[in-house]
C-alpha angles and dihedrals in degrees: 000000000000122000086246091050094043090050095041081048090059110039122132121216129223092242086056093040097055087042090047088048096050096049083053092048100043091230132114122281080245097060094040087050090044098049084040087052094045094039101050086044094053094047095047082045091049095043092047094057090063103260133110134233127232118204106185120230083013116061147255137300122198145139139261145187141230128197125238119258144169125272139189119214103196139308093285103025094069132216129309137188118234102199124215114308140180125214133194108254117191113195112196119221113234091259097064096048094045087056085046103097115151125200147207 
C-alpha cells in the first residue's frame, strides 16, 4: 500500500477523535465537543493575533508569514500575483516526537 493511501487508511476524524477524547476523560461526548471547540477557537484567536502558544510538555503554535510572490499557472493560464499570507506553524517538544512511534 502506498504512504497516501496508508495515511488516507488511517485518518481520524474529528466526530471519532472527540468521542475518543471524551471516553479517555470520563467525561460526555458534549463536554469533549464543547472544551475541542473552545480550545481550538482560543488557540486560532490567540495565534492570529500574532502570539504563540506554548503547551508545556507538547509543543508551540504560531504564526508565520509568508511574502507575496509571483506565480505562473500554466502556459496558457498566465501569471498571477499571491500577496502577502500567514500560516499556522506547530512545532512538537522532544518529548512528543520521541513518543511518536508509528507503526505498521
Amino acid at each position: 500500500m502506498s504512504t497516501s493511501k496508508t495515511l488516507e487508511a488511517n485518518r481520524v476524524s474529528k466526530r471519532e477523535f472527540v468521542q475518543r477524547f471524551a471516553r479517555r476523560g470520563g467525561i460526555s461526548v458534549f463536554a469533549a465537543q464543547t472544551a475541542y471547540n473552545a480550545m481550538i477557537d482560543e488557540l486560532l484567536d490567540l495565534v492570529s493575533q500574532g502570539n504563540t502558544v506554548t503547551l508545556t510538555n507538547f509543543g508551540k503554535f504560531y504564526p508565520q508569514t509568508h511574502k507575496g510572490h509571483r506565480v505562473q499557472f500554466g502556459k496558457d493560464e498566465g501569471a498571477g500575483e499571491v500577496t502577502d499570507y500567514t500560516v499556522l506553524k506547530f512545532s512538537a517538544t522532544r518529548e512528543v516526537n520521541r513518543r511518536v512511534k508509528v507503526t505498521d
